[in-house]
C-alpha positions in Angstrom: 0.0 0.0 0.0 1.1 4.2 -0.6 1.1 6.0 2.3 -0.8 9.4 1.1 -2.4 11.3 3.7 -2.8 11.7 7.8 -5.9 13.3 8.8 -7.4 14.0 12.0 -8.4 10.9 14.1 -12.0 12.4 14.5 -12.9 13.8 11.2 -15.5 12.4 9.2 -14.2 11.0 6.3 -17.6 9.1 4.8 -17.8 11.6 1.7 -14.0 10.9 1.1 -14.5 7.1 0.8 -17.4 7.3 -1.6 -15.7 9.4 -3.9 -12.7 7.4 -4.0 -14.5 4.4 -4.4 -16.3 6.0 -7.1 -13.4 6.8 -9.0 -12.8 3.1 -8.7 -9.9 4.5 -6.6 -8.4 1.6 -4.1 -7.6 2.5 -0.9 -8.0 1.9 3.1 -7.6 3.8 6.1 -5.9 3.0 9.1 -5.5 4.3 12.7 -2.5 5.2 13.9 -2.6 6.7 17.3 -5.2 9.7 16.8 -5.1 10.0 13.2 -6.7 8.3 10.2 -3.9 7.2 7.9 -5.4 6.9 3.5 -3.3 4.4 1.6 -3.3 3.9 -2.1 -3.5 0.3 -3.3 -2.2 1.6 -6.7 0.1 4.7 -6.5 -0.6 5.8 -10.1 -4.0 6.7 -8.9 -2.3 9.3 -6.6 -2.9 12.5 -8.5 -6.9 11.8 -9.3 -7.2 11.2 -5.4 -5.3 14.3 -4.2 -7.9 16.2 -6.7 -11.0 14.6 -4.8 -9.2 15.4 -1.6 -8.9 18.7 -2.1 -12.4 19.1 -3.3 -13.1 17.4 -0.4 -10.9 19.9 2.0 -13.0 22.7 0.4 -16.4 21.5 0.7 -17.1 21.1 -3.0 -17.1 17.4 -3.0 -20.8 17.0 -4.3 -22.9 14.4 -5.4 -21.2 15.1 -9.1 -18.1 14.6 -7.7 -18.5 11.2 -6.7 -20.1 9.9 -9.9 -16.7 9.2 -11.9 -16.7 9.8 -15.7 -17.1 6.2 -17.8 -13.5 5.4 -18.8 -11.7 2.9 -20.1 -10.4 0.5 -17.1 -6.9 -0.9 -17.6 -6.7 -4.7 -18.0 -6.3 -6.8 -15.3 -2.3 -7.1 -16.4 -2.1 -3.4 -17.0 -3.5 -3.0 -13.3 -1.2 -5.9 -11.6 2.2 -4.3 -13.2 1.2 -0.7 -12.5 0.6 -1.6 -8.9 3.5 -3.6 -8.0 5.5 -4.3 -11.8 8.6 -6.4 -9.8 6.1 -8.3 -8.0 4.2 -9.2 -11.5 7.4 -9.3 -13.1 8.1 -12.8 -10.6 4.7 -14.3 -11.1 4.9 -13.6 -15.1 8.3 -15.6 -15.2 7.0 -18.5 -12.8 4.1 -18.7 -14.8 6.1 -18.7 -18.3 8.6 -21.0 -16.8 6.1 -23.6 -16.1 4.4 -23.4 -19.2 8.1 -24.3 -20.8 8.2 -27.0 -18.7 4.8 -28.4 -20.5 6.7 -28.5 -23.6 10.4 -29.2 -22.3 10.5 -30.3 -19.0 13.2 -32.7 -18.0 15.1 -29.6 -20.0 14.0 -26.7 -17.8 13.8 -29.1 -14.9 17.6 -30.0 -15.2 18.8 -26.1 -16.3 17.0 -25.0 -12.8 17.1 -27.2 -9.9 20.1 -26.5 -6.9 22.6 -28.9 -8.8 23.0 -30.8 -12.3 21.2 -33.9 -13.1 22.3 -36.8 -15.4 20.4 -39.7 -16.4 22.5 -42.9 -15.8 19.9 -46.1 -17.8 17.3 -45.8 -15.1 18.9 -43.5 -12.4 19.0 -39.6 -12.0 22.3 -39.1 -10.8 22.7 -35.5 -9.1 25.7 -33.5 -9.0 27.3 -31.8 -5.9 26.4 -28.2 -4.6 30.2 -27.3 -4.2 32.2 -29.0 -7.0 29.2 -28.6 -9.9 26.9 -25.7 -8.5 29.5 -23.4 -7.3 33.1 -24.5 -8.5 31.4 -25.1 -11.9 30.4 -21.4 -12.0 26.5 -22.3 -12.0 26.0 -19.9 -9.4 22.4 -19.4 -10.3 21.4 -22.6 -9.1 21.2 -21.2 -5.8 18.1 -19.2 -6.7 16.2 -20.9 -9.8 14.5 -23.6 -7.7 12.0 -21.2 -6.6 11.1 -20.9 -10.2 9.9 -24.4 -10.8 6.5 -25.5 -10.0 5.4 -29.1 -10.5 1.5 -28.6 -10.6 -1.1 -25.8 -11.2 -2.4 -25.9 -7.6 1.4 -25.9 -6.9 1.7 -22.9 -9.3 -1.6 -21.1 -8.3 -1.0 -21.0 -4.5 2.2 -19.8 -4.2 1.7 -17.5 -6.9 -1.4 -15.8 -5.0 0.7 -15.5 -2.1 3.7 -13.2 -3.9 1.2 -11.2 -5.2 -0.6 -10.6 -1.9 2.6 -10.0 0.3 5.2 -8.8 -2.2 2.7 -5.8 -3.3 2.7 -4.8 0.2 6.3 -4.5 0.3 6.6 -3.4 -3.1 4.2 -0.7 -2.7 5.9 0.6 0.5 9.1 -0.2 0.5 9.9 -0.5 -3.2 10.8 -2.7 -5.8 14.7 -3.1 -4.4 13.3 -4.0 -1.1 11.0 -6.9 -2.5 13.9 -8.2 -4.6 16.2 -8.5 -2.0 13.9 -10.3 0.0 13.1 -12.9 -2.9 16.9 -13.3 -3.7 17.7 -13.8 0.2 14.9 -16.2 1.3 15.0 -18.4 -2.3 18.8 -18.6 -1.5 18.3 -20.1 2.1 15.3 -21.7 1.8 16.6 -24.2 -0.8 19.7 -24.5 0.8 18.0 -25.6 3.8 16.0 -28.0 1.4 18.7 -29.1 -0.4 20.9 -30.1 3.0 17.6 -32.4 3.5 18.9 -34.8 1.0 16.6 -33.5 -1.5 17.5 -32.4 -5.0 14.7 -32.6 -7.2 12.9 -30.0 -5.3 11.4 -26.5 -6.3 8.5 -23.6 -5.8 8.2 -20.0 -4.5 6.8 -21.7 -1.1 10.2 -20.6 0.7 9.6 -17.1 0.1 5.9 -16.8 0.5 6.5 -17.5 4.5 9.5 -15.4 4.3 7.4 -12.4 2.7 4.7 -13.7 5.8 7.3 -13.1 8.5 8.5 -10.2 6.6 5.3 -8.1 6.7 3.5 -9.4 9.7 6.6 -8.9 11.7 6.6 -5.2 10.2 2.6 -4.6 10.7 3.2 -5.6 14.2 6.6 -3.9 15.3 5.3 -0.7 13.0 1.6 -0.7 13.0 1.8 2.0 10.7 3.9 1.2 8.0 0.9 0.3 5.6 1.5 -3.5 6.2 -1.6 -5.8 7.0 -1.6 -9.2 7.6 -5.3 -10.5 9.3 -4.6 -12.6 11.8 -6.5 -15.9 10.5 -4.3 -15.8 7.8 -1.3 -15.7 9.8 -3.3 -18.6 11.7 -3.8 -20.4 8.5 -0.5 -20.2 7.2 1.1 -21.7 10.1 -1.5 -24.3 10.6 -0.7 -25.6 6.8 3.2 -25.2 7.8 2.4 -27.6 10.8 0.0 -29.5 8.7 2.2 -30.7 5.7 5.1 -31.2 8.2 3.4 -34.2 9.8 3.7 -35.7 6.3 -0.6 -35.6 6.0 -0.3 -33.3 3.3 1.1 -36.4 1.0 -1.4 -38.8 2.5 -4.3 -36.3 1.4 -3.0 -35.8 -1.8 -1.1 -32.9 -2.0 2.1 -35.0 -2.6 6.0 -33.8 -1.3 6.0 -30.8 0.4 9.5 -28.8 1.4 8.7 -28.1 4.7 12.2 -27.1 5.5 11.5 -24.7 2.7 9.2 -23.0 4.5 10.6 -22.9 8.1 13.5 -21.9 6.8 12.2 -18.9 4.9 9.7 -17.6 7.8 12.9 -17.5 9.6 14.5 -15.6 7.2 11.4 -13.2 6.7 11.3 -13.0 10.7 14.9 -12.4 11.1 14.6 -9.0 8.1 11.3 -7.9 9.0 13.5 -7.8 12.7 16.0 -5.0 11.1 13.9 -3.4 9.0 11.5 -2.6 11.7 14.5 -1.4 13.9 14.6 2.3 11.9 12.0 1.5 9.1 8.8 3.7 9.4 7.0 2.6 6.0 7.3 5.3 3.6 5.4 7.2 1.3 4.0 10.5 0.2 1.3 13.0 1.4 -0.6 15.2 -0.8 1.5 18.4 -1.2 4.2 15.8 -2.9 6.9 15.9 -0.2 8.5 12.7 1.0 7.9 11.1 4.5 10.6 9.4 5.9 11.4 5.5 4.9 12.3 3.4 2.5 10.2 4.0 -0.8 12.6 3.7 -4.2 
């Protein structure tokens, strides 16, 4: 979310709402000690809203005002990479990736995964992580099995997940931010999968409970730095952690799950959403244009 505006704890901001609504202008207020804080889900739409807020300020917010003109509405891809473009950026080339995979798969499969794979008759035979991976100068083993996804429901939920925490952190904090979260927890969280045993492994599961850490830790240590995470989801999350760690998951159906993965990257989320909270106050903008203090790009 864009920080935009602090008003007045008190004030009456009903008329507000509807016209930004109207205008098919996203947005939620907070409280934050005696104010009301507006955030922007999309902070294109920052210069229509300041117009309607100062309409608003002057007491000529009318009924015309919060009818909005017919106009064209940007697709739903237009509207995903104008919110949050690194964030769609990552689910575009998951999404791409696994599509290759339909029509090349052992190919993409063996170009992505922690270490190289050869096929001996019958047998996959892996390669090592220090000799082949690193030695070999395949440094970007390290970070590609996040790419891979072995199923659409694999695909789907982890993909829902990016979107719904890494345009939070993208939206406050900045594209930079978000990527050096991604880069950090893909990085441990397959190492911590890989030192399993496990080679043939791969999803963006690791840093979905990494971004979870990440932002809830944030929306609790800063309650307002924009970041929202309600707490049966935070309930939910950890229940399915717990859940697929007793192994039900793959007597249900849902097959091998990298549950070291995912404690590894909440760890990793917790352990930066620790820092960051330390001097991060969220960022963002108010309506005269000037910069509040925090980590926006």
């Amino acid at each position: 979310m864009y920080k935009l505006l602090e008003l007045p704890g008190d004030l009456d901001t009903r008329p507000l709402r509807q016209a930004l609504w109207a205008h098919h202008i996203g947005h939620r207020f907070t409280q934050q000690e005696n104010q009301q804080v507006l955030w922007l889900a999309d902070p294109e739409q920052r210069d229509e809203a300041a117009r309607l807020i100062e309409l608003w300020h002057r007491g000529e917010l009318d009924a015309s005002a919060t009818r909005a003109a017919p106009r064209r509405r940007p697709s739903v891809t237009g509207q995903a990479f104008g919110q949050a473009p690194f964030a769609a950026g990552l689910i575009a080339v998951c999404v791409a990736i696994f599509l290759a995979m339909t029509f090349a798969g052992d190919a993409i499969v063996r170009a992505l995964v922690i270490v190289p794979l050869d096929v001996v008759g019958q047998r996959i035979v892996p390669g090592d992580l220090v000799t082949d991976t690193l030695a070999g100068g395949q440094i970007w083993r390290l970070f590609t099995p996040a790419l891979l996804h072995f199923g659409w429901m694999h695909l789907i939920f982890n993909m829902l997940w990016v979107w719904y925490f890494g345009r939070q952190v993208e939206s406050v904090q900045g594209w930079r931010r978000l990527g050096v979260i991604v880069l950090v927890a893909a990085l441990f969280s397959n190492l911590a999968q890989y030192f399993t045993g496990t080679v043939l492994f791969g999803g963006m599961s690791g840093v979905d409970y990494a971004l979870l850490g990440y932002v809830w830790l944030l929306s609790r240590r800063r309650p307002g730095s924009g970041f929202f995470v309600p707490q049966m989801l935070m309930v939910f999350m950890l229940g399915w952690m717990v859940f697929t760690m007793t192994g039900l998951g793959d007597a249900v159906g849902f097959g091998n799950v990298a549950n070291e993965a995912h404690l590894g990257g909440l760890l990793v989320g917790l352990v930066m959403g620790w820092f960051a909270s330390r001097n991060a106050s969220g960022g963002g903008h108010d309506v005269s244009g000037e910069s509040s203090s925090g980590d926006n790009q």
